[in-house]
C-alpha angles and dihedrals in degrees: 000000000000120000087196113085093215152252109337126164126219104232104210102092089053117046115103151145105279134054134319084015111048102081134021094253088053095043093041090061095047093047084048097053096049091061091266118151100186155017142240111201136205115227097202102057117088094204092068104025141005094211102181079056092051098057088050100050137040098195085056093056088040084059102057090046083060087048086060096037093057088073095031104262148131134220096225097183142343126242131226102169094131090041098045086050096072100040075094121020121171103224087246089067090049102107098035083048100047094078087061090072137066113277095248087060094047118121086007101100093186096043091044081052084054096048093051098053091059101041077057090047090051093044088067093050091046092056098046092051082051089048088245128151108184138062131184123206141142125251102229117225141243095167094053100095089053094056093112111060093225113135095034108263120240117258097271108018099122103043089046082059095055099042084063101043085054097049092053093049103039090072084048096046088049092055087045089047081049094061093033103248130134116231115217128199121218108232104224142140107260087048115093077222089067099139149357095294101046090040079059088041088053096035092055095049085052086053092251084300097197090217084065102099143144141268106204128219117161086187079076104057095040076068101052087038086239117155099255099185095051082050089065094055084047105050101014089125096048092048115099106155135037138203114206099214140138141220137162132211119219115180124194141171091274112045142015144169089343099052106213098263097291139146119258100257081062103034119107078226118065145152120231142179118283103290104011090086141060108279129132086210090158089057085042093056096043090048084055095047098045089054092043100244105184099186127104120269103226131192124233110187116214117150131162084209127012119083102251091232084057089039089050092044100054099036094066094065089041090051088044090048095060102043101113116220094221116228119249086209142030117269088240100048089109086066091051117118099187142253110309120161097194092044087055100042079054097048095047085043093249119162 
């Protein structure tokens, strides 16, 4: 039996305007016909979802899941991470931001704010008319420009800056707790929950919320040179997704972590396609088996050289191939004599 649900795709990178990616029948097919058992689905993209429709309206819902069905799949979360990012946007963000929201909220910070707390809002609703129970976002960040403690930071910055992310999220964990959905946070650098330490900061100013939780990606944390497999033990019960992609770092004597400024194809730092980077993906797996991780293991394609179709193609097998069929007995029962007490009192020379 398998723990792991199974191999699902994240559709973002993929959906576009022309066939077999331009609407969910078309893309479902494609995903289908690549091995694929489930989808990950955008929820602000109105080719694949109305989402303000979908929490509305159940048979709606019920609609785009026999959409899904239709190719045997299954929709395994939605996805706000447009929408989650600008829950909290530093005023330095606010132009490269502006193109996530709706056109009326553009160049409105506060009515952008506004937008994206109820898109988020919606989104639980949403998951809970699809019987879903789990969501994935990003936090957003008003701490990020100040990562690196040049100039020296003021005395409570950063704690000022948590304070605030929490306040705007408490109000949207309780609607998802409501409709009994977890909300996980996608770990990633341009978060200000960007790793372990700043997810305990967060966690601690929600009041430990249980339906605070973690979206996985070890891609993330190849990038930042943070120990991903330790992080398992760490936050295996807090993890409740999990994106199956790759990166490799490669230091000089140039450039590091930061990456001087240069495009992907020439960072130290960069994402690939599922097994041409560094990734100990088959240490990763048994880690979530052994701790019983029941989630999907969905593929998010980045990659600074591969084509995506390629990239897509060849990440359902990989993702197959590592699911591991978990044994119903251990490997040395034949060698087993039984339970005998006396036997045992004798062998450990008690009387």
């Amino acid at each position: 039996m398998n723990n792991i649900k199974g191999p699902a795709i994240f559709l973002a990178q993929f959906v576009g305007e022309d066939a077999p990616f331009n609407s969910l029948d078309n893309i479902c097919k494609w995903v289908s016909s690549l091995g694929y058992k489930g989808v990950q689905i955008p929820s602000w993209d109105g080719r694949l979802i109305d989402l303000k429709k979908a929490s509305e309206s159940k048979d709606y819902c019920d609609e785009i899941k026999g959409i899904t069905k239709k190719y045997n799949l299954e929709i395994t979360e939605l996805s706000t991470h447009l929408q989650g990012q600008l829950v909290a946007v530093h005023p330095a963000y606010d132009t490269a931001f502006d193109g996530f929201a709706a056109p009326e909220v553009r160049g409105n910070p506060k009515a952008r704010q506004e937008w994206a707390v109820n898109q988020l809002m919606m989104a639980a609703k949403a998951s809970k008319n699809l019987g879903l129970d789990r969501h994935v976002t990003f936090s957003g960040a008003l701490a990020w420009p100040y990562v690196y403690p040049w100039p020296q930071r003021p005395e409570g910055l950063i704690e000022n800056a948590f304070i605030e992310l929490s306040n705007r999220w408490k109000p949207i964990l309780d609607q998802f707790d409501q409709n009994g959905v977890d909300l996980c946070y996608e770990i990633h650098p341009g978060e200000d929950l960007h790793d372990g330490i700043t997810f305990e900061m967060f966690l601690e100013k929600v009041g430990n919320h249980k339906r605070c939780n973690m979206l996985y990606d070890p891609s993330h944390y190849v990038l930042q040179n943070l120990d991903y497999l330790a992080h398992i033990d760490i936050y295996h019960e807090k993890i409740k997704m999990f994106h199956v992609k790759d990166a490799e770092l490669n230091p000089t004597g140039k450039q590091g972590v930061y990456g001087g400024f240069q495009s992907w194809v020439n960072r130290a730092g960069r994402f690939r396609s599922l097994g041409d980077g560094q990734v100990d993906f088959k240490s990763i797996f048994s880690k979530f088996t052994s701790y019983g991780y029941d989630g999907w293991a969905v593929l998010e394609w980045e990659c600074c050289l591969k084509h995506p179709e390629d990239g897509a193609r060849e990440g359902a097998e990989f993702i197959k191939n590592h699911i591991i069929n978990t044994t119903e007995k251990a490997f040395d029962d034949f060698a087993g004599s039984g339970a005998d007490i006396e036997a045992n009192k004798k062998m450990l020379g008690i009387n």
